[in-house]
N, C-alpha and C positions, 0 to 999 in steps of 0.2 A: 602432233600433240603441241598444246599451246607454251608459251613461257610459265603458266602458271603452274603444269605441271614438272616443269624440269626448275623453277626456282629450286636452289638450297635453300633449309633450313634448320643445318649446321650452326652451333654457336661456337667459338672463336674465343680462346682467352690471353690475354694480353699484362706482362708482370709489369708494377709501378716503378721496378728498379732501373731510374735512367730516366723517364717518363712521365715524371708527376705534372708539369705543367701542365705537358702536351694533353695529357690524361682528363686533367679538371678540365682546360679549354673545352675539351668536346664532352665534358658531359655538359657543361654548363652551355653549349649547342644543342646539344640536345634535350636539356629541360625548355630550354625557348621553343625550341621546333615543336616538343608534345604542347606547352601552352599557349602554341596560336593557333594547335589544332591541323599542324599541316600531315602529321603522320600517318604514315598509309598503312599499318598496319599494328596493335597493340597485343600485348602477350602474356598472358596468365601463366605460371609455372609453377608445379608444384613435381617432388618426386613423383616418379614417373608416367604423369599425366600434365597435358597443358594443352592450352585453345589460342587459336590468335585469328582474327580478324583480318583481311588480306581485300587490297585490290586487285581485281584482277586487270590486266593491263590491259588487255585487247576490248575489254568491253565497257572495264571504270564499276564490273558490279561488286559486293562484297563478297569475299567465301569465305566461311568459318570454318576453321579445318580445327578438329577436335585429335586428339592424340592419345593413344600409349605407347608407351617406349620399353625396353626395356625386353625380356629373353621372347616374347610373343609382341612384335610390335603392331598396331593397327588404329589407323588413320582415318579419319568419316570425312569427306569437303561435303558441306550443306551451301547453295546458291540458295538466299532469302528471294530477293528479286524475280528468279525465275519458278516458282510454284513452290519456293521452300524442299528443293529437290535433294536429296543427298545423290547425288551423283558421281560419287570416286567411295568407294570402299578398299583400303590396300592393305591387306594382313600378309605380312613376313613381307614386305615388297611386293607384293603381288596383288595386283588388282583383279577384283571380283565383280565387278560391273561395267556395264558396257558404257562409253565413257566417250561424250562429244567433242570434235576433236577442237570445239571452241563452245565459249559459253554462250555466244549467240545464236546457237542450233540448240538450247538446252532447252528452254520455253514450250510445252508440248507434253508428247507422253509417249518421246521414244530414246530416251536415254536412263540411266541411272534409275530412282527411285520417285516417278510421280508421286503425289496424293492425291487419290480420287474421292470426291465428295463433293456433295453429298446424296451421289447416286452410281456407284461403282460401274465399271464396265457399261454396258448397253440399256439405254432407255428407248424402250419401243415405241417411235413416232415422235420420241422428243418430249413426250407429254405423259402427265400420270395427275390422280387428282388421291387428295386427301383431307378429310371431314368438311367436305363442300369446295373446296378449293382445288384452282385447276392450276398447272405453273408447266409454263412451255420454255424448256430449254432452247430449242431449234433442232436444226439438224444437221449433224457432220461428220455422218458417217454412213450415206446412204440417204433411206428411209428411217433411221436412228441419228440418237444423241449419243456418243462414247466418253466415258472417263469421266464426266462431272466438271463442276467448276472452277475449281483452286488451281489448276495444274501450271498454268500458265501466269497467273497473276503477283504482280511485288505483295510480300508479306513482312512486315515489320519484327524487328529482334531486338532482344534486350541483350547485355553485350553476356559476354560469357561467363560460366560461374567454375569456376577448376578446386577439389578438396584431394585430398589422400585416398576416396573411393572411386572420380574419375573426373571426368571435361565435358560441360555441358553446355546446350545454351538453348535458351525459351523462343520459338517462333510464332507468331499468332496472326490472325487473319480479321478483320472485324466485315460482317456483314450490316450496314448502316442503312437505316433507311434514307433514299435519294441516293444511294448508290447500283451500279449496275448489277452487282452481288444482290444485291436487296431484292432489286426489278424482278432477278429470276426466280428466286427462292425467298420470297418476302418474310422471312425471321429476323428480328434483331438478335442477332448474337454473336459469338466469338468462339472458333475454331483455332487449337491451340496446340502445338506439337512442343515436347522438351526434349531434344536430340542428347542423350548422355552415351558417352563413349567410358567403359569400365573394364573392370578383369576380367569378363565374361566376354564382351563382344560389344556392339554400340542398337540400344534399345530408344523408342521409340514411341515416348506414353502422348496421349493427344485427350483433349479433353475438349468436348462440346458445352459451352456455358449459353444457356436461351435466356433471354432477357427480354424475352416476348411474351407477350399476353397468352399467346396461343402453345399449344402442344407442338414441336416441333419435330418430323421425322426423317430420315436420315440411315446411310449406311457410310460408311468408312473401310478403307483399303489403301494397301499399298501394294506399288505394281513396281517391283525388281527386275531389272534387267539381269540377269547371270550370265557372265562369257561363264564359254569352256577354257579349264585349267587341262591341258592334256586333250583325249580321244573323247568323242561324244562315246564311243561305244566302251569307256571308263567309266562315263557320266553317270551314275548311276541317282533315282528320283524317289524315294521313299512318302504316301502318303496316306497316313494311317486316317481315311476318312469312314465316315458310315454307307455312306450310298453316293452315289453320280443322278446326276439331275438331265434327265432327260428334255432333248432342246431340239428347236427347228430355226432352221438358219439362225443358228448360233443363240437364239434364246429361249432360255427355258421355258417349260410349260409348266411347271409348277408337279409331274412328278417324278420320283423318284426311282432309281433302280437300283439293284442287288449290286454288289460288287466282286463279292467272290467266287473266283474264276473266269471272271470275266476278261472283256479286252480294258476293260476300265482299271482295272483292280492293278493299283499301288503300293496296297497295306504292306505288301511282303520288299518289295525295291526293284525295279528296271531300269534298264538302262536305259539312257535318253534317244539312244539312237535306233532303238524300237518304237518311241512314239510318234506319232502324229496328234495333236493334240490341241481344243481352243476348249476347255470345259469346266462346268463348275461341279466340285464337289462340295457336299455338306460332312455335319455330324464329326467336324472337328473336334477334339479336348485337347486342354492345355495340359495333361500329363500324356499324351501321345502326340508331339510337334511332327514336324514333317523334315524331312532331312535330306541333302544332297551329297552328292561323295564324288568327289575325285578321285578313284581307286589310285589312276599314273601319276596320279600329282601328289599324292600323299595328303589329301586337305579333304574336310568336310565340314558343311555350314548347316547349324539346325536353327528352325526358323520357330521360334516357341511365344505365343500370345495368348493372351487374359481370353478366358472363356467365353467373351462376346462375340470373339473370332469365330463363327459355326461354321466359316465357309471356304473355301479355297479354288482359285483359278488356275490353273497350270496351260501354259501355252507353250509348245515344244515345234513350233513350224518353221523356223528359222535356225540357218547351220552356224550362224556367230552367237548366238544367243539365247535364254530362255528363261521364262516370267513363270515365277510360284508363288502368288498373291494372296496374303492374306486376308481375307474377308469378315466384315462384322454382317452380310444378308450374301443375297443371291444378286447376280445380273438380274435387273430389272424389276426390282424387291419390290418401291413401291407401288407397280400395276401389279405384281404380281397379290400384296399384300390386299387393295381392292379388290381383288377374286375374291378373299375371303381363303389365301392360299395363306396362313399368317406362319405355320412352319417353316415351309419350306422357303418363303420369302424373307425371315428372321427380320423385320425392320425394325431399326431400334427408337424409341420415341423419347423425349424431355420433355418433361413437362414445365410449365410458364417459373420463372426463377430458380430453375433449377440446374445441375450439372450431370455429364455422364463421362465416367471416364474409360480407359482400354490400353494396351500395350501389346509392343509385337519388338520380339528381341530376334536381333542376327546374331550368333554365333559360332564366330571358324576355328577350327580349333585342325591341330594337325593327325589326319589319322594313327591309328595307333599300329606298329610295325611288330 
């Protein structure tokens, strides 16, 4: 693990009795050092939330590390730079995602918390068209495109905003025209996430602004790493979906299957180390989230999002790890949407000056004994 994650971030107090000189000397260092701009790190505090802004040393990129303190402590680092990744989640000291053992391996979509957009998961052939328009991702993952665009690219931040309800800070992405962004996905707009860390857990509202003449369409997700807290055969996967989406080499065909009793079926909770698993469900509701449990660990995280969420990914094929993604469509929504599959494909569209907005909350909270 890098310095960044074993810096202290202990604060230190110090009585004026004996002191005063020495005291003003270095504050009045340290008002010159913040007004030439050389400080590498700034800190909002409020009872028991605050946010600061950190270099990281090994790379030089920023991390926003958002905070609560206090009898439930838990921590979010968001890397702008790298896809705008929340990539460390720590509740009670304990980390909850799988976590690069540098920030220069974060860039990608196999650590912490990608954003996928605006084509989640697998695009068959690279390619999909919509109302006349044909837009070729590439291919890089086979004969497929995986995970969409943002994952990897620097995203701009406004600096943090910290109140009495929690620590937050706005990330945003511009799609420009004459931009590479643009070339694939020719929309002018702006893709927009506000990371707030609060009493509850650290939520994740993102907002689609199209400033394009045309209708723009679009799906959205986030792809969580989760270690195991304890035994995978603790791990237990709760998801309370409508149906499984039946798929060939891993993409859907657009229908749908039963779930109860099935090998699919969730609704009720299994443990992780019964699945094997790369699939998409639907028929998600935000009064039925989906939920994970550490029985050994005494911890469990419920993953609860705005009603645009209809969909969900669960991938269990890995023994360090495993990904329960909240989805606003299906793998492969927009070709699937061209079938004329517009259920099961859920794509969500903007139209010209307009916004759409969504949210997807983590919440760990400690089992109840």
């Amino acid at each position: 693990m890098n310095s960044l994650y074993r810096r202290s971030s202990g604060q230190h107090s110090l009585s004026m009795s004996g002191f005063g000189p020495l005291v003003l000397s270095a504050v009045a260092f340290c008002l010159l050092f913040i007004a030439c701009g050389k400080t590498e790190e700034k800190t909002m505090t409020r009872p028991l939330f605050s946010a600061v802004v950190r270099t990281d040393p090994e790379t030089g990129q920023p991390v926003i590390v958002l905070e609560r303190k206090g009898d439930s402590p838990l921590a979010a680092r968001v890397a702008p730079q790298s896809g705008a990744n929340l990539f460390s989640l720590q509740f009670e000291g304990r980390e909850l995602l799988y976590v690069p053992q540098s920030l220069d391996k974060l860039p990608g979509f196999r650590y912490g918390t990608p954003v996928l957009y605006p084509a989640p998961n697998r695009v068959a052939g690279g390619r999909f068209s919509f109302e006349g328009r044909t837009f070729d991702f590439g291919l890089n993952d086979g004969d497929r495109f995986l995970h969409g665009l943002v994952h990897s690219v620097p995203w701009e931040y406004e600096p943090p905003v910290v109140d009495e309800n929690g620590a937050s800070v706005l990330v945003y992405l511009d799609f420009k025209p004459g931009g590479e962004l643009h070339r694939l996905f020719g929309f002018d707009h702006r893709l927009s996430i506000r990371f707030t860390v609060d009493g509850l857990g650290v939520r994740f509202d993102y907002t689609v602004d199209n400033r394009d003449s045309l209708t723009l369409p679009y799906g959205f997700a986030l792809h969580p790493y989760f270690v195991y807290l304890g035994s995978r055969e603790q791990a237990y996967l709760t998801v309370p979906a409508a149906g499984h989406m039946e798929a060939v080499n891993l993409m859907p065909t657009g229908k749908v299957e039963p779930l109860e009793g099935g090998v699919y079926d969730l609704t009720g909770g299994k443990p992780l180390s019964e699945l094997d698993l790369d699939d998409v469900y639907l028929g998600m509701k935000p009064e039925k989230p989906a939920l994970i449990e550490y029985r050994d660990a005494g911890l469990k995280i419920t993953l609860e999002a705005s009603a645009d969420f209809t969909h969900m990914v669960v991938y269990t094929q890995q023994p360090s790890f495993f990904c329960v993604e909240n989805q606003t469509c299906s793998t492969d929504a927009h070709n699937l949407y061209a079938l004329g599959l517009q259920e099961a494909a859920h794509l969500l569209t903007v139209p010209p000056g307009s916004q759409r907005t969504g949210w997807i909350m983590f919440e760990p909270a400690l089992l109840a004994k």
